[in-house]
Phi, psi and omega in degrees: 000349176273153203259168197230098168282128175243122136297134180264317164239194198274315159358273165333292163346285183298268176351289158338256167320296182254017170233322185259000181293138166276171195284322167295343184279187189249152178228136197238146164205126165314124185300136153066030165182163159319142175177168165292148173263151155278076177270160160263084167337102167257147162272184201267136201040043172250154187269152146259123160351147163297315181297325169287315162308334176261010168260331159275007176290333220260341191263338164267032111307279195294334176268052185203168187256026169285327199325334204233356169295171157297283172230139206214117198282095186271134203259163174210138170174142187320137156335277198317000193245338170302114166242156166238084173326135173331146173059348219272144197271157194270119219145322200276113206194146211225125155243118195286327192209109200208137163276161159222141140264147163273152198220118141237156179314129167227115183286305194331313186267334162265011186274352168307279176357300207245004194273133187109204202220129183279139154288121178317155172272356149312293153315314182276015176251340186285000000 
């Protein structure tokens, strides 16, 4: 039931991360490669759910460039922890304080996930 922000480029990313994610919401990004950020939308002192932490684990695996490994180390952590060093090219984000998951490919839960056309992230700011 929590809604799930996908960035399509490192543009979106930055956007993404750092303007519409609020400091509760969670942000995931497959460890050690290119990829999309992931936020998970929270209210303010609410968990993310396991089911929701492993949907959004399995959509920064696919939306990275990991997608076809086996298993894959994804990083997590509240928003407020996310920083973008000065110059930093766009994409480029410091997680000060972060868990990992191993993440392997579940067709079942992304073909949940991914089934349909993602509502732009455009959209989702208005």
């Amino acid at each position: 039931g929590l809604q799930i922000c996908v960035g399509r480029n490192g543009a979106e990313n930055d956007k993404l991360t750092l303007q519409l994610a609020r400091g509760n919401d969670w942000f995931f990004h497959a460890s050690g490669t290119a990829g999309s950020h992931v936020i998970v939308r929270v209210e303010k002192k609410q968990t993310v759910p396991l089911e929701s932490l492993l949907d959004a684990a399995q959509l920064a695996k696919y939306y990275s460039k990991a997608r076809d490994w086996g298993t894959v180390e994804v990083a997590y952590t509240p928003k407020k922890y996310v920083t973008k060093p000065r110059a930093a090219k766009p994409r480029l984000v410091i997680l000060s304080r972060c868990k990992t998951i191993l993440i392997s490919t579940e067709k079942a839960r992304l073909d949940r996930l991914t089934r349909g056309e993602p509502e732009a992230m455009d959209r989702e700011a208005d």
